[in-house]
C-alpha positions as a printed Julia matrix, in Angstrom:
198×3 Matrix{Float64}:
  -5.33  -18.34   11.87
  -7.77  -15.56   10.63
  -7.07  -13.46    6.95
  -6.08  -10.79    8.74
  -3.71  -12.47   11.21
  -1.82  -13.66    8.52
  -2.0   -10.31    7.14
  -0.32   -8.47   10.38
   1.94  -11.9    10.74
   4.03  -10.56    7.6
   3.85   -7.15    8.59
   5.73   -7.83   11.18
   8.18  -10.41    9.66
   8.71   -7.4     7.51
   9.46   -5.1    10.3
  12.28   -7.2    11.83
  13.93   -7.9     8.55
  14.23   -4.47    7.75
  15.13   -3.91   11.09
  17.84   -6.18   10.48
  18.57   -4.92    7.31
  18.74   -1.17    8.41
  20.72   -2.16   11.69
  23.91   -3.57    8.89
  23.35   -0.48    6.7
  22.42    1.93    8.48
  24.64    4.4     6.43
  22.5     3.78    3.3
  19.07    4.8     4.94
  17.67    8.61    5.51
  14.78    8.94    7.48
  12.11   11.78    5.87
   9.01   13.21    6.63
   6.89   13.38    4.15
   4.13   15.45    3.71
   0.54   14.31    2.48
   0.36   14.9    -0.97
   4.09   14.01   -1.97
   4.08   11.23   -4.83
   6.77    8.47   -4.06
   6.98    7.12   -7.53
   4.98    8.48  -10.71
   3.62    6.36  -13.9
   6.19    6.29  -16.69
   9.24    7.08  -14.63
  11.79    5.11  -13.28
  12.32    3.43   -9.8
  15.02    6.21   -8.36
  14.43    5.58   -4.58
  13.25    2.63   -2.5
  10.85    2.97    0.76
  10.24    1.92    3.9
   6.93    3.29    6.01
   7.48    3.77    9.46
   3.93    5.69    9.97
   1.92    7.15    7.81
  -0.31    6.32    5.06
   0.34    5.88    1.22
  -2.18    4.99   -1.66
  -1.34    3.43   -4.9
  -3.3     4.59   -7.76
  -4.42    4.34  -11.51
  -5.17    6.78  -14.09
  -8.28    6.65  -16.51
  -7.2     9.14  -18.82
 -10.18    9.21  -21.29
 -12.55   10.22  -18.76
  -9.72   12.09  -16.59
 -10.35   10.19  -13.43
  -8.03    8.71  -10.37
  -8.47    4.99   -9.17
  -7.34    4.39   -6.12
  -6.03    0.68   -6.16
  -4.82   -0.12   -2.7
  -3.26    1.59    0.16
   0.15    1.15    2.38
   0.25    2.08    6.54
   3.3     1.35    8.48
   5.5    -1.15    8.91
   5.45   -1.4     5.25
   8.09   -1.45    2.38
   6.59    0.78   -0.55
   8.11   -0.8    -3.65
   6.53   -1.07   -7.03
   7.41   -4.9    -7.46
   7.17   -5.66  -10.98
   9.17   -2.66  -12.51
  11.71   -3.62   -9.44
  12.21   -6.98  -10.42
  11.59   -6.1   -14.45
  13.65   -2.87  -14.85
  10.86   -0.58  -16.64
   9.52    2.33  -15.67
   6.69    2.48  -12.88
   3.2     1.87  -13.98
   1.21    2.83  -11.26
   1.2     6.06   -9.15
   2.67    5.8    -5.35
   1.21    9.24   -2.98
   1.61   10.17    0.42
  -2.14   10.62    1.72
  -0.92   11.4     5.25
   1.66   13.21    6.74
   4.55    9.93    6.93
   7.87    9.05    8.21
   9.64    7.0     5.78
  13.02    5.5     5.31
  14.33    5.68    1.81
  17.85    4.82    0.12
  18.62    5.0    -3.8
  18.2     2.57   -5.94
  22.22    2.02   -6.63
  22.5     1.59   -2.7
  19.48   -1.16   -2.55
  21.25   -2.85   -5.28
  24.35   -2.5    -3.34
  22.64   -4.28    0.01
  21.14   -6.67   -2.36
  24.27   -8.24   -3.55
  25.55   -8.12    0.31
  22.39   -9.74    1.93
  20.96  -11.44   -1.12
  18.27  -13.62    1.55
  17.52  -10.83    2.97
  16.34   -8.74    0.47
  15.06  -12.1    -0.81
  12.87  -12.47    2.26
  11.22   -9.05    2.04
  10.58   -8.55   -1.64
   8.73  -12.18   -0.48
   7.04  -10.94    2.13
   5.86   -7.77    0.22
   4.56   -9.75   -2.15
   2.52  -11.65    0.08
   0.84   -8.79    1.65
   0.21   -6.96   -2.03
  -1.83  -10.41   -2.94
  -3.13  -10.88    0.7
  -4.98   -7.15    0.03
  -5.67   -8.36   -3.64
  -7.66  -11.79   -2.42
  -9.13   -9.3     0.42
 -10.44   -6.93   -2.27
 -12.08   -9.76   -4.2
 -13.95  -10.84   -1.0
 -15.22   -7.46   -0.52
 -16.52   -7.42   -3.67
 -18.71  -10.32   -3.03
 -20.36   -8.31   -0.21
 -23.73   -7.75   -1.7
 -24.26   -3.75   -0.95
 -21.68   -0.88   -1.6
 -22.73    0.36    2.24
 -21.31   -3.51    3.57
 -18.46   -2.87    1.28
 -17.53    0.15    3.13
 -18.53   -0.78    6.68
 -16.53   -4.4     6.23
 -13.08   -2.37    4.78
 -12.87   -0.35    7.46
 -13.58   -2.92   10.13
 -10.95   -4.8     8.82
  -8.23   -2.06    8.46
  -9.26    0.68   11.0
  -6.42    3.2     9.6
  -8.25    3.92    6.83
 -10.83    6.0     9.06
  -8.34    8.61    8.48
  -7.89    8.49    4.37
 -10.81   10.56    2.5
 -13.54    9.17    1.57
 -13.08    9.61   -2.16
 -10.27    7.79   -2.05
 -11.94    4.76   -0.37
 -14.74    5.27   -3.11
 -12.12    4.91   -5.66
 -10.64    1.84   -4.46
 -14.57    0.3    -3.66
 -15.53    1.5    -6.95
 -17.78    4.08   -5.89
 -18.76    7.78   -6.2
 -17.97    9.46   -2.3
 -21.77   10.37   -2.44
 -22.82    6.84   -3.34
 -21.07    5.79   -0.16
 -22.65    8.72    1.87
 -25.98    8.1     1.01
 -25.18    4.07    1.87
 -24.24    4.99    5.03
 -27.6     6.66    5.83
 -29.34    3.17    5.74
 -29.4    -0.22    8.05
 -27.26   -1.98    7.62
 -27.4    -5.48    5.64
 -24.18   -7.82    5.6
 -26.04  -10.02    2.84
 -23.5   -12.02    0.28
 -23.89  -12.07   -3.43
C-alpha cells in the first residue's frame, strides 16, 4: 500500500465513525458554513467547540512574533475532524492557530457535549482521536520527505501532486508551510524541472 493510500484509508475510517457517531447524536451536532477567513480555534484560548470538515479547507498555523510573521504548519480538507489534540487530551489552552482558508461546511458541537458522547461511546471517540492522530503524523512524516526533495520548485510540484486540493489554497500559504517566500516559489516554477534528492 502506497503513503498516500494509507493516508485516504484513515480518512475514510474517519468518515464512517463519525458517521456513526453523528447518526447516535445527532442532536449534539450543527452543521455551519463557514466562511474563508473564520479562525476555528486561536493560540492561548481554550478548546470551546469541536469540528468536523465536511468540505472545505482549513490551515493550521504558527506565529513568529519577533519578526511578525505567519507559518503555515499543515492544512485540513474534508472528511476531516479539526481538533487541536494535545490541548484536547491535556486541558490547556490551544497553542496553535486553526483558520478557515476556504469557504467550508463543518459540523461542530461544544466541548461539554463531546465530553458528554465521550463518556457514552468511549471506543468511539477512542477510535477517531486515533485515527486523527494518525493522519496529523502521516502529514508530519510526509513533510519530512518533502524536505529531502533537493529544490524548493520539486518541493512545490511534489506537494501538490500528492494532495491536489491544495491547488486552490494561496500560494503564500503553501510558501509558509514549504518554508518559502511566494516569490521564491514563483520564480521556481519558471524553470525545468529537476526531481533530484538531497
Amino acid at each position: 500500500m502506497t503513503d498516500l493510500k494509507i493516508l485516504e484509508k484513515s480518512k475514510k475510517i474517519v468518515k464512517e465513525l463519525f458517521n456513526e457517531l453523528i447518526e447516535k447524536h445527532s442532536d449534539l451536532w450543527d452543521e455551519i458554513e463557514m466562511q474563508e477567513g473564520t479562525y476555528l480555534y486561536k493560540i492561548g484560548e481554550p478548546i470551546k467547540k469541536i469540528y468536523y470538515c465536511e468540505a472545505g479547507i482549513s490551515r493550521v498555523f504558527s506565529e513568529d512574533t519577533e519578526i511578525e510573521k505567519e507559518i503555515t504548519n499543515g492544512f485540513f480538507s474534508g472528511n476531516e475532524m479539526i481538533i487541536p489534540l494535545f490541548a484536547l487530551t491535556k486541558n490547556t489552552p490551544v497553542f496553535l492557530n486553526f483558520q478557515v482558508i476556504e469557504d467550508s461546511l463543518m459540523q461542530a458541537t461544544t466541548l461539554k457535549n463531546w465530553k458528554k458522547i465521550e463518556e457514552q461511546e468511549p471506543m468511539l471517540v477512542l477510535k477517531i482521536l486515533f485515527e486523527t492522530a494518525s493522519i496529523m503524523a502521516f502529514r508530519l512524516y510526509q513533510y519530512q520527505k518533502y524536505q529531502s526533495l533537493y529544490s524548493n520548485q520539486a518541493r512545490y510540484v511534489k506537494l501538490l501532486e500528492d494532495y491536489p486540493f491544495l491547488n486552490r489554497v494561496k500560494e503564500k500559504y503553501i510558501a509558509e508551510y514549504l518554508g518559502n517566500s511566494g516569490s521564491t516559489i514563483s520564480r521556481n516554477l519558471s524553470k525545468p524541472l529537476k526531481l533530484t534528492k538531497r
